[in-house]
BALOBA-1460 file (C-alpha; in Angstrom, 3 decimals):
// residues 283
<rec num="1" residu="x" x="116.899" y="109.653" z="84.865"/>
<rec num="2" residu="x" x="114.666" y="108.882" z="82.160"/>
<rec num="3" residu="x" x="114.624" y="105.110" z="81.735"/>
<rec num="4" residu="x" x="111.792" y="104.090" z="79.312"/>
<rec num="5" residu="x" x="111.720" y="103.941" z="75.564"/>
<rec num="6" residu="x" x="109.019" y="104.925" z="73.335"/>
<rec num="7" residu="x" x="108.046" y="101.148" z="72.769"/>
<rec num="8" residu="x" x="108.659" y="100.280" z="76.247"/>
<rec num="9" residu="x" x="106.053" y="102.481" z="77.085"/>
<rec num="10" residu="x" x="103.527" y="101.938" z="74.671"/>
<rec num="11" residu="x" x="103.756" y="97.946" z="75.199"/>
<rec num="12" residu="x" x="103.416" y="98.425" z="78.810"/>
<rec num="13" residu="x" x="100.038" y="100.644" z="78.503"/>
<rec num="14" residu="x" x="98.791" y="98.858" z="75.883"/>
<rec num="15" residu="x" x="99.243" y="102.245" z="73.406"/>
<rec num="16" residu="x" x="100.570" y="102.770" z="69.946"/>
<rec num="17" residu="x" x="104.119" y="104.414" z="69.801"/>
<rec num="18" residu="x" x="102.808" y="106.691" z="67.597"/>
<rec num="19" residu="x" x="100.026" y="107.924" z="70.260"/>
<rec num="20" residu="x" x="102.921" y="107.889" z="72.856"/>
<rec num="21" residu="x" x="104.866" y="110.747" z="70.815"/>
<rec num="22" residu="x" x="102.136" y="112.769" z="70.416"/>
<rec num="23" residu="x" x="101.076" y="113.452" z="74.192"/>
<rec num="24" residu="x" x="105.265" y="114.305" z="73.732"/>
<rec num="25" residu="x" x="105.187" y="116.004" z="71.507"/>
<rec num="26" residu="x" x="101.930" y="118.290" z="73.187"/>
<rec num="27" residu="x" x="104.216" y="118.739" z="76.007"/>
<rec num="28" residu="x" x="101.840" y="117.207" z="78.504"/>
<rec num="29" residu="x" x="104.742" y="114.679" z="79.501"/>
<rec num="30" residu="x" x="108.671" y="116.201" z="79.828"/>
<rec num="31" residu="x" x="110.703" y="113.171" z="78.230"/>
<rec num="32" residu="x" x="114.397" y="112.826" z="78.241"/>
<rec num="33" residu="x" x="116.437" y="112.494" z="75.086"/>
<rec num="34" residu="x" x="118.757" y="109.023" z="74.659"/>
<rec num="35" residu="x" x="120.456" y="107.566" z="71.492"/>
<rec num="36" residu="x" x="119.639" y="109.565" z="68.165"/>
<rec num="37" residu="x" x="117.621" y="111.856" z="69.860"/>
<rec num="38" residu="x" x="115.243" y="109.217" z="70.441"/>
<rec num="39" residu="x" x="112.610" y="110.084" z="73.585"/>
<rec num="40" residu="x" x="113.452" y="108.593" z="77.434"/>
<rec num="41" residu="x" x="110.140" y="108.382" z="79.778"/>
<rec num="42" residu="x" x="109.744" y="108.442" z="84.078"/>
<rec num="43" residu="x" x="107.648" y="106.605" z="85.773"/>
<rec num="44" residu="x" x="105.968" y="109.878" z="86.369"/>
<rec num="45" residu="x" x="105.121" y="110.067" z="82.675"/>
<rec num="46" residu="x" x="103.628" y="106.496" z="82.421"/>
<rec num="47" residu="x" x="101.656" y="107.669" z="84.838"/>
<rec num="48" residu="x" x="100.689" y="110.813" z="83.246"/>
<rec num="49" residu="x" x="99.986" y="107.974" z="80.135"/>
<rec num="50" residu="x" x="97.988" y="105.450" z="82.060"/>
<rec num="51" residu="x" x="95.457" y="107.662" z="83.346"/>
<rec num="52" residu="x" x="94.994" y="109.616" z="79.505"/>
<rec num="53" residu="x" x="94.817" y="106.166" z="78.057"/>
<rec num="54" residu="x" x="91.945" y="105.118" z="80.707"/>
<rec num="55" residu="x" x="90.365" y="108.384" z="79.884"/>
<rec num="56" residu="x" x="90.765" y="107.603" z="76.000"/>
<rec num="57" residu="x" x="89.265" y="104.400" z="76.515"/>
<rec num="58" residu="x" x="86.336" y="105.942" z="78.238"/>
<rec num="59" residu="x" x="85.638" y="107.838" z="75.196"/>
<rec num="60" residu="x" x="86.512" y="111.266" z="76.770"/>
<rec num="61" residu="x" x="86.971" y="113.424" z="73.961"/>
<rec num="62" residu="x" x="90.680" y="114.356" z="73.631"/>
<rec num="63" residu="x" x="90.821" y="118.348" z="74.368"/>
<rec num="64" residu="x" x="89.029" y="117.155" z="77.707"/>
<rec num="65" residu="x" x="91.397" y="114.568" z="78.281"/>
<rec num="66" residu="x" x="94.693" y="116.998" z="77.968"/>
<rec num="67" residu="x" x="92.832" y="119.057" z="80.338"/>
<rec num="68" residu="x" x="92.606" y="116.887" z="82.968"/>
<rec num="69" residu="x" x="96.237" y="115.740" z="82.553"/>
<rec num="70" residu="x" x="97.485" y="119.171" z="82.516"/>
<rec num="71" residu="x" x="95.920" y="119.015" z="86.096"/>
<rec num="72" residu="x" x="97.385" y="115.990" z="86.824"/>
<rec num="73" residu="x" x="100.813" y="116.831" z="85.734"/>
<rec num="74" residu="x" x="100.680" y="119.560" z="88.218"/>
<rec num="75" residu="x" x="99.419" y="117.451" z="91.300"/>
<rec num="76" residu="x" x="101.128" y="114.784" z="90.737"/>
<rec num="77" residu="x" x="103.968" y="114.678" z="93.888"/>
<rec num="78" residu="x" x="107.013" y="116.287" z="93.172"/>
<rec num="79" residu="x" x="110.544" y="114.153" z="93.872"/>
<rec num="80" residu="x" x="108.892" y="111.870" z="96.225"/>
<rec num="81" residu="x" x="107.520" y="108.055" z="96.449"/>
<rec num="82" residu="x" x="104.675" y="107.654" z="93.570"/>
<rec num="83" residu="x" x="104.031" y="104.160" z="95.048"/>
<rec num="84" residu="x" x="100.955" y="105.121" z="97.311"/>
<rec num="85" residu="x" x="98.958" y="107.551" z="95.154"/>
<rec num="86" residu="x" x="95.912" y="106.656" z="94.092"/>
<rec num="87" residu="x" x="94.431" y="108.717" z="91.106"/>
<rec num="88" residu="x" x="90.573" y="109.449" z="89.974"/>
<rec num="89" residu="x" x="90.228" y="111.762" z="87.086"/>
<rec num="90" residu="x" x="87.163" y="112.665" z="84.912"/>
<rec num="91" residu="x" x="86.497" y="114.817" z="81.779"/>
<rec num="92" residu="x" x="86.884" y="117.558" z="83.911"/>
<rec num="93" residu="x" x="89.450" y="117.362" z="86.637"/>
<rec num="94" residu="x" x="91.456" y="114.716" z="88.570"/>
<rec num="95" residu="x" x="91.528" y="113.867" z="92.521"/>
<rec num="96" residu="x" x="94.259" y="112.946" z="93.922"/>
<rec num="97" residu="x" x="95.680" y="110.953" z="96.707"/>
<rec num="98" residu="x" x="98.901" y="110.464" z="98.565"/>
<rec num="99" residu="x" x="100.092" y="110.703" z="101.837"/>
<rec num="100" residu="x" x="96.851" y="110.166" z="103.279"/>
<rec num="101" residu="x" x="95.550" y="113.583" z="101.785"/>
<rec num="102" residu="x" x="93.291" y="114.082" z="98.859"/>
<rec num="103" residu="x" x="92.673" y="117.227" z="97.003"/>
<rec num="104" residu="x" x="90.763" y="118.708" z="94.065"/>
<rec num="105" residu="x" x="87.156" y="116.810" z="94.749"/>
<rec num="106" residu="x" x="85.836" y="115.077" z="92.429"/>
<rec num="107" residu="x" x="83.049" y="115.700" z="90.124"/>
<rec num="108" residu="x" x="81.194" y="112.282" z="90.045"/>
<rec num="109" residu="x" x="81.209" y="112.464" z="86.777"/>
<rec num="110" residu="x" x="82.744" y="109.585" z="84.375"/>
<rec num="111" residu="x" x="85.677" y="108.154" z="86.725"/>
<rec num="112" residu="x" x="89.230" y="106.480" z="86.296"/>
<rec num="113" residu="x" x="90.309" y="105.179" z="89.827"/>
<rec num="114" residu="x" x="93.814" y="103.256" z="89.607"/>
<rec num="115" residu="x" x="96.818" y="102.884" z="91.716"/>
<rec num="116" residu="x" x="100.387" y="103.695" z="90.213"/>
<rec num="117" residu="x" x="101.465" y="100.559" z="92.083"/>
<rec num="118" residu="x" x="99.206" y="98.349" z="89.822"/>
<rec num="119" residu="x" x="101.570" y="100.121" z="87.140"/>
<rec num="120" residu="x" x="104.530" y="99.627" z="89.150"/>
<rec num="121" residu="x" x="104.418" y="96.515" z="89.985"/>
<rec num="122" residu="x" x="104.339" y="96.023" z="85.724"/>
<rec num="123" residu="x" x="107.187" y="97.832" z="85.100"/>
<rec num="124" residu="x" x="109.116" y="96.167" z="88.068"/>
<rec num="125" residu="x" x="111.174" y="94.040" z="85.928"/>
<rec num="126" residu="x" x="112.694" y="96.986" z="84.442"/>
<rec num="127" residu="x" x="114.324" y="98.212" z="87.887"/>
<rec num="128" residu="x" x="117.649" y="96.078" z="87.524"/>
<rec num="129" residu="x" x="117.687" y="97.055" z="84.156"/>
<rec num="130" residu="x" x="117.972" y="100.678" z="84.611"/>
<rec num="131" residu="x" x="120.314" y="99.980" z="87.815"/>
<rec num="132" residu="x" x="122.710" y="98.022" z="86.004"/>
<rec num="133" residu="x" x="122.733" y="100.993" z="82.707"/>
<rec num="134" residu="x" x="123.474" y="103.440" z="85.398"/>
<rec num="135" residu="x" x="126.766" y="101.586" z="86.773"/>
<rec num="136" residu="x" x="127.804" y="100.873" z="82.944"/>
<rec num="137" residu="x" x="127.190" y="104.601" z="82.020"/>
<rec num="138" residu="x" x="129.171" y="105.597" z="84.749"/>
<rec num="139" residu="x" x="125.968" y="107.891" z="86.013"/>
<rec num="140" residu="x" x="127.335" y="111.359" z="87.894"/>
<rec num="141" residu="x" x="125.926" y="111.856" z="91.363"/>
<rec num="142" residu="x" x="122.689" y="113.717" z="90.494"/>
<rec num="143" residu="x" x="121.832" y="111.128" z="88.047"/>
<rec num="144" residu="x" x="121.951" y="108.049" z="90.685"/>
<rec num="145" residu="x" x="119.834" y="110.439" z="92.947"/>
<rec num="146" residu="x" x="116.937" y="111.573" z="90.261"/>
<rec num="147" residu="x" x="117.288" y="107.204" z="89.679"/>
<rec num="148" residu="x" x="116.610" y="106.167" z="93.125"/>
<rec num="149" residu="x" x="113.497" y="108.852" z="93.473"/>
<rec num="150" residu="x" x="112.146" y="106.765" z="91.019"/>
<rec num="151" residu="x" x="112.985" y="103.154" z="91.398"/>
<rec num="152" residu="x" x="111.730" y="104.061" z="94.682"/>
<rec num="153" residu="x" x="108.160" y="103.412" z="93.392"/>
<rec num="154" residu="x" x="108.577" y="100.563" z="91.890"/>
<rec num="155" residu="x" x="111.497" y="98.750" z="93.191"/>
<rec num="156" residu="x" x="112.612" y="99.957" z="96.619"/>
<rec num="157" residu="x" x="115.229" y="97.127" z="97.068"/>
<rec num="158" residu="x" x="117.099" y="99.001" z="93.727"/>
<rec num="159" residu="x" x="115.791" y="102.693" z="95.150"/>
<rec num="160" residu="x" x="118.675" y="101.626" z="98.277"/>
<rec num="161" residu="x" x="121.198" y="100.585" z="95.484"/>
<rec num="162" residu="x" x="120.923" y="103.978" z="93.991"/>
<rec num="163" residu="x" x="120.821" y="105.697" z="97.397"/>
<rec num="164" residu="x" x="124.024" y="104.036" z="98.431"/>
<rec num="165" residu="x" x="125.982" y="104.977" z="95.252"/>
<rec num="166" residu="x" x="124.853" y="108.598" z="96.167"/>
<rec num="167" residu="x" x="126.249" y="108.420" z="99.418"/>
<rec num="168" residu="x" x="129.764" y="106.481" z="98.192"/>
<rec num="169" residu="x" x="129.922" y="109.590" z="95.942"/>
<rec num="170" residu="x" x="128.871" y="112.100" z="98.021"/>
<rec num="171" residu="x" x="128.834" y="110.846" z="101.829"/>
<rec num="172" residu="x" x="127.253" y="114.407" z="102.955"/>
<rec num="173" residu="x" x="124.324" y="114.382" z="100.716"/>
<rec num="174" residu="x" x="121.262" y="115.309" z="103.380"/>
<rec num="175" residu="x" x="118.423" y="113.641" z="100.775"/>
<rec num="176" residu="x" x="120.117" y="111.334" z="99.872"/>
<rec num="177" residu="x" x="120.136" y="109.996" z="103.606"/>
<rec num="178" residu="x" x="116.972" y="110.974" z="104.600"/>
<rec num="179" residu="x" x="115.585" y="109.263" z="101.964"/>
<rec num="180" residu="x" x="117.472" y="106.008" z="102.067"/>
<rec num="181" residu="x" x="116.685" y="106.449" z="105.968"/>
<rec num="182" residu="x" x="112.613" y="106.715" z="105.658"/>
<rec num="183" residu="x" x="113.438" y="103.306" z="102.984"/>
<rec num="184" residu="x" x="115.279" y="101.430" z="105.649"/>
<rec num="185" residu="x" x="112.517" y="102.404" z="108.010"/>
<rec num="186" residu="x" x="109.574" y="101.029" z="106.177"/>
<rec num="187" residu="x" x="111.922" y="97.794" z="105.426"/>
<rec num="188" residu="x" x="111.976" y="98.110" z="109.500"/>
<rec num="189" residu="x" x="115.477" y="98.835" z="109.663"/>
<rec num="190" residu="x" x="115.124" y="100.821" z="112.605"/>
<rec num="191" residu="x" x="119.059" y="101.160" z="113.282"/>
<rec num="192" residu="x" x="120.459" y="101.794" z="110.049"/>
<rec num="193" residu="x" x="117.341" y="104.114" z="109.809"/>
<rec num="194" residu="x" x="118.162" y="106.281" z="112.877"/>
<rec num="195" residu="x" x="121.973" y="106.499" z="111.198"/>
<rec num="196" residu="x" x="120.686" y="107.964" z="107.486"/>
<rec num="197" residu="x" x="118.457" y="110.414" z="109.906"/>
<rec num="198" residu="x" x="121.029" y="111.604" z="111.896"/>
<rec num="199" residu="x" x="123.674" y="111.987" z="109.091"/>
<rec num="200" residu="x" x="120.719" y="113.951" z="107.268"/>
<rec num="201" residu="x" x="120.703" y="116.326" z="110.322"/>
<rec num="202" residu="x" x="124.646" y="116.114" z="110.292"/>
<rec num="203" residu="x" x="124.794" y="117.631" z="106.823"/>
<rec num="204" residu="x" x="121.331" y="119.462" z="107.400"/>
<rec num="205" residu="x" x="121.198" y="120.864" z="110.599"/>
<rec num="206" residu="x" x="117.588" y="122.902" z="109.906"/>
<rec num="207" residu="x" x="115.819" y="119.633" z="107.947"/>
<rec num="208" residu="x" x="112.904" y="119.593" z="110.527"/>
<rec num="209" residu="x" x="111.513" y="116.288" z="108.570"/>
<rec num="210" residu="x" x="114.814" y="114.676" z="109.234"/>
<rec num="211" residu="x" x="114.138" y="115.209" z="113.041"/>
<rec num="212" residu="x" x="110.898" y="114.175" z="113.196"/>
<rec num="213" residu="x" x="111.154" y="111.222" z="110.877"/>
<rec num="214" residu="x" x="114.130" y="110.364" z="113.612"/>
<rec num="215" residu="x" x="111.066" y="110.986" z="116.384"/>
<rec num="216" residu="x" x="109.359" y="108.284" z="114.451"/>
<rec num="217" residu="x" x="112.131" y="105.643" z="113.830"/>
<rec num="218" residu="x" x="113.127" y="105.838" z="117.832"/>
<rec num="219" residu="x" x="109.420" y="105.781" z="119.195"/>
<rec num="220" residu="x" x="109.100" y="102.694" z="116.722"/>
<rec num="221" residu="x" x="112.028" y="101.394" z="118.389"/>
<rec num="222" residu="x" x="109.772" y="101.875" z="121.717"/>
<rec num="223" residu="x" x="113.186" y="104.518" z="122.832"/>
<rec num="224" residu="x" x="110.587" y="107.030" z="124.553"/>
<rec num="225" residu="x" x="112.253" y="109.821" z="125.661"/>
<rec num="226" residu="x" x="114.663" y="109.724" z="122.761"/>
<rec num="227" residu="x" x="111.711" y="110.427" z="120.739"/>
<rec num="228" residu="x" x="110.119" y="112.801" z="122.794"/>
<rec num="229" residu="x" x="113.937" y="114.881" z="122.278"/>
<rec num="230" residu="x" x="113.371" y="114.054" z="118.635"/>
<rec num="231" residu="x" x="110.278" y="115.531" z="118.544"/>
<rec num="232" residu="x" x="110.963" y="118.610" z="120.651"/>
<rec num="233" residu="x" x="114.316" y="119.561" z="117.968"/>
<rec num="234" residu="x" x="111.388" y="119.013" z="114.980"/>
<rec num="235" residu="x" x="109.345" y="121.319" z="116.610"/>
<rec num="236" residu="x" x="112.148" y="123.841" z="117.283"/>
<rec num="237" residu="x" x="113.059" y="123.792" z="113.444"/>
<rec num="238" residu="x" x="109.551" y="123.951" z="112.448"/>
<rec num="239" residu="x" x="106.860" y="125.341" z="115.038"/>
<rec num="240" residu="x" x="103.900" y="124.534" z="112.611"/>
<rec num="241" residu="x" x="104.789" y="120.798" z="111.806"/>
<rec num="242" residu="x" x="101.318" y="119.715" z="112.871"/>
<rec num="243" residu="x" x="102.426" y="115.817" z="113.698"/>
<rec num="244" residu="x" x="105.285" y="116.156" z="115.587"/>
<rec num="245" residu="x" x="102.928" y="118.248" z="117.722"/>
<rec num="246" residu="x" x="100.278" y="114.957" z="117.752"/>
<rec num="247" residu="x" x="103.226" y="112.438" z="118.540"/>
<rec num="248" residu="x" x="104.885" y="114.604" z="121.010"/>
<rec num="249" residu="x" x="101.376" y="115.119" z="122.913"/>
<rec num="250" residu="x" x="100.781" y="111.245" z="122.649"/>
<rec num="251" residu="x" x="103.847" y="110.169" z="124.146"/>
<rec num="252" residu="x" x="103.806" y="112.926" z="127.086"/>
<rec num="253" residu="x" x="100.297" y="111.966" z="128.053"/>
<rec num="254" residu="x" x="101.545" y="108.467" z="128.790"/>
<rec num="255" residu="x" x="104.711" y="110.297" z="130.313"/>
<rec num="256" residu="x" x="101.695" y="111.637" z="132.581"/>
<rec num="257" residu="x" x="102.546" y="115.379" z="131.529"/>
<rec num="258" residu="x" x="99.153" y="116.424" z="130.733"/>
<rec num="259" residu="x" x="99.712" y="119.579" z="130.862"/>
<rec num="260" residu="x" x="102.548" y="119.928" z="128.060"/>
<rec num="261" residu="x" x="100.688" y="116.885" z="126.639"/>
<rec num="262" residu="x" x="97.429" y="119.365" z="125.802"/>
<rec num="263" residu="x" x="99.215" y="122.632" z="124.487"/>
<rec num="264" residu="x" x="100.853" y="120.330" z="122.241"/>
<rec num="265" residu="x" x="97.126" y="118.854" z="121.521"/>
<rec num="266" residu="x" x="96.002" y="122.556" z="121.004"/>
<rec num="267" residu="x" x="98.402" y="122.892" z="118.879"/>
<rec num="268" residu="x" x="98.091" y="120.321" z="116.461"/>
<rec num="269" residu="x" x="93.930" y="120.655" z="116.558"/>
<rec num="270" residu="x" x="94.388" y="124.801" z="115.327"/>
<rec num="271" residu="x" x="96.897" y="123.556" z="112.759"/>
<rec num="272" residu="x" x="94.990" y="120.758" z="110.805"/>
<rec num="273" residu="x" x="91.770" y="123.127" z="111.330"/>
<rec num="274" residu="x" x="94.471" y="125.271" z="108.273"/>
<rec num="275" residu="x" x="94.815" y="122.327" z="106.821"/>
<rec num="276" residu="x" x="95.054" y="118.261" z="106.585"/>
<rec num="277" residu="x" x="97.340" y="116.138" z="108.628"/>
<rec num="278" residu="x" x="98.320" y="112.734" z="107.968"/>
<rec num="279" residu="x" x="99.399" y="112.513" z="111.723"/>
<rec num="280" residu="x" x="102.032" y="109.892" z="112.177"/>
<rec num="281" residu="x" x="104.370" y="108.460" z="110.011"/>
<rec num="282" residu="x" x="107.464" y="109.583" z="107.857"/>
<rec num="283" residu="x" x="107.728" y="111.762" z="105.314"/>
């Protein structure tokens, strides 16, 4: 759901409308249409905006500058939580961060280093807005989901709003769940977390990140063995999911089976030797 206007935008990063339209127009950003045709921004595209006007400001020239938000535009995460990435881009390319792994290494060259939730946390006041257009519009189903991925960054009180009109629409909706689940969890929710996990896995039976976010939310909840099982179904879904393997080890070692403990320890050191692991934690 594309909830910002053209002025909206521009008054929040400090731009002119008219330089707004033309990173549109360039098709750098992918902007909704509302009333009269008239263009409807993410958050994702303010912050496709805020790190091209920090480059503009830098004097970057601007052929460099659409090159390094083409980059962006491809890194930045897809459908998820833009509330903990942290972005540094130069004339050249852009390194990003989320989820406690960073890729595409930066140049040391001329640097922008922000975090979207500096620009969240300005566009905040917007969330109830959007929220309450939604209920008046009579928003379908996909619309209140695509509305809570967002407000998620910016306004996770609204984000489980939005995830609850989902679910009074469509009570089966796996994501919808799972993500109103790892919401509730961070809120430390723990029991009405467990519930959205295990209704994910109702409607989902094969989401391995709904079982091992479930691992999480009952080893949080200091139910051991619960989360051991947890862990164990993740793994059974998804042999390669290099945490669950790191959780399940830690919690058998104090269990005092080693042995199980350190093939799942093997396992987890030959899979983030492929690549990064943010070990713990949901996703």
């Amino acid at each position: 759901m594309k909830a910002y206007t053209t002025r909206e935008v521009a008054d929040l990063l400090d731009m002119t409308p008219a330089r707004v339209r033309s990173w549109a127009r360039a098709g750098l950003l992918d902007p909704g249409r509302g009333p009269a045709n008239r263009y409807r921004f993410s958050f994702q595209d303010l912050v496709l905006l805020r790190a091209a006007r920090g480059l503009l400001d830098a004097r970057v020239p601007a052929r460099r500058v659409r090159r390094a938000l083409a980059i962006l535009k491809d890194q930045l995460p897809n459908g998820a939580s833009l509330s903990e990435v942290r972005i540094s881009a130069d004339a050249e390319r852009v390194l990003v961060r989320h989820g406690g792994v960073a890729w595409n290494p930066e140049s040391g060259q001329l640097q922008l280093d922000f975090e979207v939730s500096e620009l969240a946390g300005r566009i905040a006041p917007l969330a109830a807005r959007a929220t309450r257009a939604a209920e008046i519009e009579g928003a379908e189903t996909d619309e209140w989901f695509e509305l809570a991925l967002e407000l998620e960054a910016y306004a996770p009180a609204e984000a489980v709003v939005a995830y609850e009109r989902v679910l009074a629409r469509d009570p089966e909706h796996a994501d919808a769940h799972l993500n109103l689940g790892r919401l509730l969890h961070e809120a430390s929710r723990l029991e009405r977390a467990e519930f959205h996990y295990r209704r994910a896995l109702e409607s989902r039976p094969d989401d391995a990140t709904a079982a091992f976010n479930l691992g999480v939310a009952l080893e949080d909840g200091e139910r051991w063995e619960d989360a051991i099982g947890a862990y164990r179904g993740a793994l059974e879904l998804e042999p390669s999911l290099a945490d669950a393997h790191y959780n399940l080890a830690r919690l058998l070692e104090v269990r005092g089976a080693r042995q199980e403990a350190l093939a799942h320890l093997r396992s987890y050191r030959a899979l983030t030797r492929r690549r990064g692991s943010s070990r713990r934690g949901t996703y």
